[in-house]
N, C-alpha and C positions, 0 to 999 in steps of 0.2 A: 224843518222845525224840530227843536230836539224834546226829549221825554216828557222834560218840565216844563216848556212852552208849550206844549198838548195836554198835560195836566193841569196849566193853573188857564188854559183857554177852558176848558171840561168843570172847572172850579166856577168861574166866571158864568158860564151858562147856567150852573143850576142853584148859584148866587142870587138870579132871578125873582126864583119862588121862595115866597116863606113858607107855603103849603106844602106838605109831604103829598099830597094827591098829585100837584102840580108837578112835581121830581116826577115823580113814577112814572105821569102821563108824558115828560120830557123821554125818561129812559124805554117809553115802549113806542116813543115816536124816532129815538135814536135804531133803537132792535128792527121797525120796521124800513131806514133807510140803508141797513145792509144788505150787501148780496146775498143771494140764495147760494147756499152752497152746494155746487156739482154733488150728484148723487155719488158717484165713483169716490168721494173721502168720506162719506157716512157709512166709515166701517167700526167694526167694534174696536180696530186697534188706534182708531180717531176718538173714540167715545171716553169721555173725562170720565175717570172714577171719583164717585166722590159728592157728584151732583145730583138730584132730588130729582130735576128733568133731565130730560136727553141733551147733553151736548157733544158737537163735534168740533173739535180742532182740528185745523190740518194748516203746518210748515212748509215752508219752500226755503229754498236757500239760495240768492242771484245776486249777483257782482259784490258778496259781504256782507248782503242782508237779510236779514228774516223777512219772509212774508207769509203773515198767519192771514187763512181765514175760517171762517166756523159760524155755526150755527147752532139752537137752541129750540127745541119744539114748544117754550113756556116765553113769552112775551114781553114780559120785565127781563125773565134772565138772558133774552135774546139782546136785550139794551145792555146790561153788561157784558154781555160776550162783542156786542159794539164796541163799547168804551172804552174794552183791556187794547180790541185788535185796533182801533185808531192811535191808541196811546204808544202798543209797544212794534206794530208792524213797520216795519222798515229800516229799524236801527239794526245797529251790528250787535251779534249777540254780546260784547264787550257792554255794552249801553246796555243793555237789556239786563245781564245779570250783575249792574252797578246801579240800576234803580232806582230810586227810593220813592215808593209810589204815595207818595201822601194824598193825593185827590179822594183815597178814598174814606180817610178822616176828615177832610176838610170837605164835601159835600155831603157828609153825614152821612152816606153810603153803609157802612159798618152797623151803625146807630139803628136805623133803620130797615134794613134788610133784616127780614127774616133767619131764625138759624142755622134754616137749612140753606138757605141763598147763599147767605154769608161762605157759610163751609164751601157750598159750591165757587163760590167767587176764591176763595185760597185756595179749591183744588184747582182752578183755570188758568192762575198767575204758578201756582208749581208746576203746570204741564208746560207752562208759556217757557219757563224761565229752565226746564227741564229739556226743551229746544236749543236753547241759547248756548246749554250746557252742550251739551250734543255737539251741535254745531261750532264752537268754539273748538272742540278737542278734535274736531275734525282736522282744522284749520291749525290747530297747535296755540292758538289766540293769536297767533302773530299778523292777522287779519288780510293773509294769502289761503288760497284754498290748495290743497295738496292735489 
């Protein structure tokens, strides 16, 4: 499934609710069906600056693709650290840092989120996309691994 079939699917689920209580109880029901992340990447060079709660990210890089996973100690922000890693895990960092994440003006997401959330949500998509980066220059973008 590519970027934008996982954004307008994520569009689509929370098209649902007209209630804003409804979204949030969607994005803390999204947070609670992620994995627990392994103790051994809850370090501080995993820890997003930037964010209000604690979050961790953590990269992998197999056969040309990103696989993020992370976690969040705050319950709504744990549903967007969902949302970013279903959306951007597993593409080539090419796809990753070509983007265009609109799911999150289009489920109101921005609107709505707090401004400290909010900040934290653009520090989590520049960590994300600061992978891509990474890993792309690893590879030369030529989408072989050196």
């Amino acid at each position: 499934m590519t970027i934008n079939e996982k954004q307008d699917e994520i569009i689509e689920e929370f098209s649902v609710f007209d209630d804003w209580m409804d979204k949030y109880a969607l994005l803390i029901e999204m947070g609670n069906s992620l994995s627990p992340l392994d103790d051994k990447y809850k370090t501080e060079n995993n820890l997003i600056e930037g964010c209000q709660s604690r979050v961790w990210l953590h990269a992998a890089f197999e056969d040309g693709k990103i696989l993020f996973q992370g976690q969040s100690d705050a319950v709504i922000v744990n549903g967007i650290v969902s949302l970013l890693i279903n959306i951007l895990s597993g593409h080539t960092p090419e796809e990753i840092l070509d983007a265009d994440l609109y799911f999150i003006e289009r489920t109101g997401l921005r609107e709505y989120l707090s401004p400290m959330r909010s900040n934290g949500l653009v520090a989590m998509l520049k960590q994300m996309k600061m992978y891509a980066l990474a890993f792309a220059s690893k590879m030369g973008m030529s989408g072989k691994q050196d």
